[in-house]
N, C-alpha and C positions, 0 to 999 in steps of 0.2 A: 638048545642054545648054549655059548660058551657062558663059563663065569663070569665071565668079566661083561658080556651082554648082560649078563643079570644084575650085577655088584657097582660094576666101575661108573655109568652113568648117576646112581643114587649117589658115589661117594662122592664124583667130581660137583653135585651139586651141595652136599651136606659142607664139604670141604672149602665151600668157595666164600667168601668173607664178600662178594660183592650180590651175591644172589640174596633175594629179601629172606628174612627170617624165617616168614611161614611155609615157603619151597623149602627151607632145611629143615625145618620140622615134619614136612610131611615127607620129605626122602628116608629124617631119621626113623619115623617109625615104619617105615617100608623095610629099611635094613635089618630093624629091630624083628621085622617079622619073619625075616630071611635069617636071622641069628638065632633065634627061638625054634627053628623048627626041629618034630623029634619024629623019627630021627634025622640025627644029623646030616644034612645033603652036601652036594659037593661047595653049596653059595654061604654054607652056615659060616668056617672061618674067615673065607676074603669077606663077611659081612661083618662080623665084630671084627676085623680089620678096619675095616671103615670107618665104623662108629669108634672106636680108638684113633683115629687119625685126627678128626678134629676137635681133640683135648688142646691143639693151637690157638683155639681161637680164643678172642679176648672177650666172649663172652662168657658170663659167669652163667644164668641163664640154659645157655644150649649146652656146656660141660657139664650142669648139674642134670638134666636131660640126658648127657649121656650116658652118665655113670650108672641114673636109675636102669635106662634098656638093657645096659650091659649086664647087669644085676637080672632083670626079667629073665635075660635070654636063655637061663639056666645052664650053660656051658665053662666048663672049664678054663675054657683058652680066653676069658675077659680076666683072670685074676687077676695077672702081672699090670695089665694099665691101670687096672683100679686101685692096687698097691702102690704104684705109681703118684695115684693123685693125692693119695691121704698121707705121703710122704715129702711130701711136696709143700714147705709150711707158706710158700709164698701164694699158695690156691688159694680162690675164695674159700672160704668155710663152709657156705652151702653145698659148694661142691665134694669138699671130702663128708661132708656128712653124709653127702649121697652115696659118694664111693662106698664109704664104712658100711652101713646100711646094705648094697650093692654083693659086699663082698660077704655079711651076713645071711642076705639071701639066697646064696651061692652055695650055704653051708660049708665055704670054707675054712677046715680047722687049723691049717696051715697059715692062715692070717691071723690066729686070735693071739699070738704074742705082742703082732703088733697094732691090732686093735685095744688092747690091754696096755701096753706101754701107752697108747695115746688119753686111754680112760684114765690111768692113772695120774697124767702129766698134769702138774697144776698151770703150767704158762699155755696148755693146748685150749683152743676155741672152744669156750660152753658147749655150741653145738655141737663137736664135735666128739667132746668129753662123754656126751650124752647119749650118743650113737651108741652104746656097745648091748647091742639087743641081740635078742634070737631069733631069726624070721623060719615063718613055715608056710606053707600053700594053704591055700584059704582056698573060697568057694568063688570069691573073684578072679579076674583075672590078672590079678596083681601076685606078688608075695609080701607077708605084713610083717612088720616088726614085732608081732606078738599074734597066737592063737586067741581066738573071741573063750570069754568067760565059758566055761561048760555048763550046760545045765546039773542040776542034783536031783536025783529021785524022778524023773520024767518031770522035772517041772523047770520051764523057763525062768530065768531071773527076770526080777521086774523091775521096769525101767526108772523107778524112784532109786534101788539100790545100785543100780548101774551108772546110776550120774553120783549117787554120791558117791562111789569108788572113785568113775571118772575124776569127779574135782577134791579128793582129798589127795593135797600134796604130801600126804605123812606116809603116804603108801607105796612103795617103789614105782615106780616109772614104768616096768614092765607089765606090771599088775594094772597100771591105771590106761593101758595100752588096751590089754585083754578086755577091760570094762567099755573101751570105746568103740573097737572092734563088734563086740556083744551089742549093743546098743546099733553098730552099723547093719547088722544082719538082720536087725526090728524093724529097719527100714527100708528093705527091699523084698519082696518086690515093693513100690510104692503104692498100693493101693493095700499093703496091709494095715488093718486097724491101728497096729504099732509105730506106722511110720512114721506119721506128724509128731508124735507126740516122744517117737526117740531121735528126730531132729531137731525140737528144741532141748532134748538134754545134750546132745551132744554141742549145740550152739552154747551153753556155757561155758565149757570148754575153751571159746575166746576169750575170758578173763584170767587163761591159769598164766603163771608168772614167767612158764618156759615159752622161748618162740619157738623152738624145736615141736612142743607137745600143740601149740596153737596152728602150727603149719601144719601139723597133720590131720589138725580135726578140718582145716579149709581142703587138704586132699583127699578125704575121705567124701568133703561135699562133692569133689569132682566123680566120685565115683559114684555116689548115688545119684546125681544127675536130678533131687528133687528142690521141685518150685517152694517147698515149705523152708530151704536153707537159704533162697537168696537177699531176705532184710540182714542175716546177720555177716552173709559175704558180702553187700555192698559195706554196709558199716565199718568191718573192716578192710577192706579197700580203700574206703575213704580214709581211715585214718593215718595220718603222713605219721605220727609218732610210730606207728608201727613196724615193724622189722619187716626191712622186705622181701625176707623169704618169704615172710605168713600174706603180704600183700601180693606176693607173686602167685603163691599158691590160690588164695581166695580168687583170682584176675585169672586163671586159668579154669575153676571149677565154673565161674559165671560163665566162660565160654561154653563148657559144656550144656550150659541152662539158654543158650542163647536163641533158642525158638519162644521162649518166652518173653511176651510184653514188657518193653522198657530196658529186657537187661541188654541190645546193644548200645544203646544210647546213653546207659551209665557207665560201659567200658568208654566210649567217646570221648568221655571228658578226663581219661587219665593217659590221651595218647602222649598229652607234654609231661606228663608227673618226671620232676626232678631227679627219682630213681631210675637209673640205665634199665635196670633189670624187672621193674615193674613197667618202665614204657616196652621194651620188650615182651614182656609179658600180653602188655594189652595187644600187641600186634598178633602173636599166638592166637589170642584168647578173642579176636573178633572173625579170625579165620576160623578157627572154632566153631563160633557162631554162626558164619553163613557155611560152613559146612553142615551144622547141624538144622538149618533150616532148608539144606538141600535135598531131609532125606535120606540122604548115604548113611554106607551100610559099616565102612572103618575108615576112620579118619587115620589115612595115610594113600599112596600111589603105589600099593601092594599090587607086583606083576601079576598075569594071570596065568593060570596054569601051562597057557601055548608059550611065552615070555619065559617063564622061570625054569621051565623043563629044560 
C-alpha cells in the first residue's frame, strides 16, 4: 500500500479542527507509531510530517501531545518543528516545555545553545526555564528526563531515602528527577511488595512548589497505571488552584485507571471545568477509560501489518 494510504487519512483526521478530540488523539498516536518505527520505513517521514502539521491548531493540549510524540519518535527529521515551537514565545508554555524536553530526548546537541539561551532568560516561562534536562531510555516505553537513581553495592535504595531526595528542593531538579524515576521503577510491576508503599512517596511529590516537577509525578501515575495513586490524582484534579498542566496530566493518568471503580464518574464532573485544556483533557482521559475497559491491546488505530506494508 502507498504512503499516503498509510499516512494521509490519520493526518487528514489529526489535522481537522472539526473532528472530536479523542479521533485525534487516537490518529496521533497511530502516527506516532508510524514515526517511531526502527528502522526507518518509507511511512516514518510523511508521519512526523503529520504530526508537525497540526502545531495549527488552537489547542494547547494536542500541540503539547505533539511535541512529546515527536520527541518519542526517536528521529531526526522532528528537530526543526520542535525548535520551531520553543521559539515561538507566543506558544503556550506547556507546549515548548514539551518541545524542550522533546528535543532533549532526541539527544539533540545541536539545540542546546538554544535550550541554554532559553534556561538562562530571566523573562522565559518557569516552566520552560526548567526544562533543560538530559533525557535517556529507560525500561519504559517512554524517554525520561532523567536516569532512575543507580543502586550502590547490589543494594537497592530505599524508598524512605528516595522520597526524601524526591521532596528536597535544595537538591537539583535533575537529581530529584532520578529519585522519582527510582522510586517509579519500585512500582512496577504492581504486585511488587515496593509498589504501594513507593506510590505514596512519590504522591508527595504533589506538594513540591514546581508545577513542572508536580506534572510529572501525575505522568509518571499515567504510566504505572496503579489503583494505589488514584485518592491523590483525584485530589489533584479537583483542585481548580492548580495549574493546569498538572490537572491535565493527573485527568489523563485517571484515564488510564479507568477500569477501576468510580474513576469515570469522577472524570464526569470536570467535563464543564473552566480550563480549555483540562475539559479537553477529560474528553481524552474518558476515551481513555472505555478504551481501557475494552481490553485493547494500544490505545491508538495502529494500521495492521496488510494496511501499513
Amino acid at each position: 500500500m502507498a504512503v499516503d494510504d498509510a499516512v494521509k487519512p490519520l493526518r487528514d483526521v489529526l489535522t481537522n479542527e472539526n473532528a472530536s478530540l479523542a479521533a485525534r488523539f487516537r490518529a496521533l498516536f497511530s502516527l506516532k507509531h508510524l514515526a517511531s518505527q526502527q528502522p526507518a520505513a518509507s511511512e516514518t517521514i510523511p508521519a512526523i510530517e503529520a504530526i508537525a502539521a497540526a502545531f495549527t491548531s488552537p489547542s494547547a493540549l494536542l500541540k503539547h501531545e505533539l511535541a512529546y510524540c515527536l520527541g518519542q519518535s526517536g528521529n531526526d527529521a522532528a528537530i526543526p518543528y520542535l525548535r520551531a515551537v520553543i521559539e515561538d514565545r507566543q506558544e503556550d508554555a506547556m507546549c515548548r516545555h514539551e518541545a524542550a524536553e522533546a528535543l532533549g530526548a532526541l539527544n539533540d546537541a545541536g539545540s542546546l545553545p538554544l535550550l541554554k539561551e532559553r534556561w538562562q532568560d530571566e523573562d522565559e516561562e518557569e516552566v520552560v526555564r526548567e526544562t533543560f534536562e538530559q533525557l535517556k531510555q529507560s525500561d519504559f516505553a517512554s524517554i525520561d528526563p532523567a536516569p532512575p537513581l543507580a543502586s550502590q553495592a547490589n543494594a537497592k535504595p530505599s524508598i524512605p531515602d528516595l522520597q526524601q531526595t524526591l521532596l528536597d528542593t535544595s537538591f537539583p531538579l535533575f537529581q530529584r528527577y532520578r529519585a522519582m524515576f527510582a522510586l517509579r521503577d519500585l512500582a512496577s510491576p504492581p504486585d511488587l511488595p515496593t509498589a504501594k508503599p513507593a506510590i505514596l512517596a512519590l504522591a508527595e511529590g504533589f506538594k513540591d512548589p514546581s508545577a513542572l516537577f508536580r506534572h510529572e509525578i501525575a505522568f509518571v501515575f499515567g504510566q504505572l497505571s496503579h489503583p494505589a495513586s488514584i485518592p491523590s490524582l483525584v485530589e489533584c484534579l479537583s483542585d481548580t488552584k492548580e495549574a493546569s498542566m498538572v490537572r491535565h496530566e493527573a485527568a489523563e493518568a485517571l484515564g488510564s485507571l479507568g477500569e477501576e471503580e468510580g474513576v469515570e464518574d469522577v472524570l464526569k464532573k470536570f467535563l464543564n471545568d473552566p480550563e480549555q485544556v483540562v475539559r479537553e483533557s477529560i474528553v481524552v482521559a474518558l476515551d481513555m477509560a472505555d478504551f481501557e475497559r475494552s481490553g485493547g491491546m494500544e490505545y491508538a488505530t495502529i494500521p495492521s501489518q496488510e494496511v501499513a506494508a
